[in-house]
N, C-alpha and C positions, 0 to 999 in steps of 0.2 A: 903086226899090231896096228891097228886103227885110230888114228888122234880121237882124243877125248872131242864128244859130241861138243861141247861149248864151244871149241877151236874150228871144226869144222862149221860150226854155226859162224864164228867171227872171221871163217875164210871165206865162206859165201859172201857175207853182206861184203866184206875188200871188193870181194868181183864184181858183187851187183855195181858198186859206186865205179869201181875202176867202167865197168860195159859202159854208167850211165854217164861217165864224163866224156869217152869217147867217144861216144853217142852226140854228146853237147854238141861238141866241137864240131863233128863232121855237120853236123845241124848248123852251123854259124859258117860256111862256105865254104867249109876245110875241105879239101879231098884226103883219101885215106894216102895217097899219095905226097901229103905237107906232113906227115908224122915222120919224127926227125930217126935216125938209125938208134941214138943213143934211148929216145920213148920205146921203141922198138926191143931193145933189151932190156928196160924194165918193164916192160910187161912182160916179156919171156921169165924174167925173175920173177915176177908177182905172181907167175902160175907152178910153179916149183909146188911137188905133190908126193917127192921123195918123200920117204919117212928111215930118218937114219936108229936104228935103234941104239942105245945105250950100254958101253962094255960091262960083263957081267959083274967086275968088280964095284963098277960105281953103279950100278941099279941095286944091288945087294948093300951098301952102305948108305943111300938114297936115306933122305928126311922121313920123306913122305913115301910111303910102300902101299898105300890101299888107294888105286883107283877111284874109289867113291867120292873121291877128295874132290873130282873135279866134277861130277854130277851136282855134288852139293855146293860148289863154286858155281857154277851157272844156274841153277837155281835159281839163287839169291843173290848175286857178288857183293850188296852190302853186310849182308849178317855174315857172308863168311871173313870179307876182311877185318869186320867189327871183330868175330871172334876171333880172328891170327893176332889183331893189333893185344 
């Protein structure tokens, strides 16, 4: 199963910012060499791409069962959370 388009939309633009901060920094004198071990392992975190799927008991008693849901969350995210509230 494939994350909903909006997720992978709002995983891209993480990356774009995470590239473009990286980017900053080595641009302000850094070498890629001054990035500490522990940045080092959250980026390895921030690019985590697994997708764990859901055991079938709790996908079959799930809220929310129709996909569409997050089409039309991204869409629009104010009218949709206008309509949940």
């Amino acid at each position: 199963m494939q994350a909903p388009r909006g997720l992978r939309e709002a995983l891209g633009r993480v990356a774009r910012v995470r590239e473009a901060s990286y980017d900053a920094a080595l641009g302000r004198g850094m070498e890629a060499s001054d990035v500490s071990d522990e940045q080092r392992n959250i980026e390895a975190l921030l690019s985590e791409h697994r997708v764990f799927e859901p055991p079938p008991g709790f996908a079959r008693d799930a809220v929310v069962s129709d996909p569409a849901i997050y089409g039309r969350a991204a869409a629009d995210p104010l009218a949709f959370w206008a309509e949940q509230a």
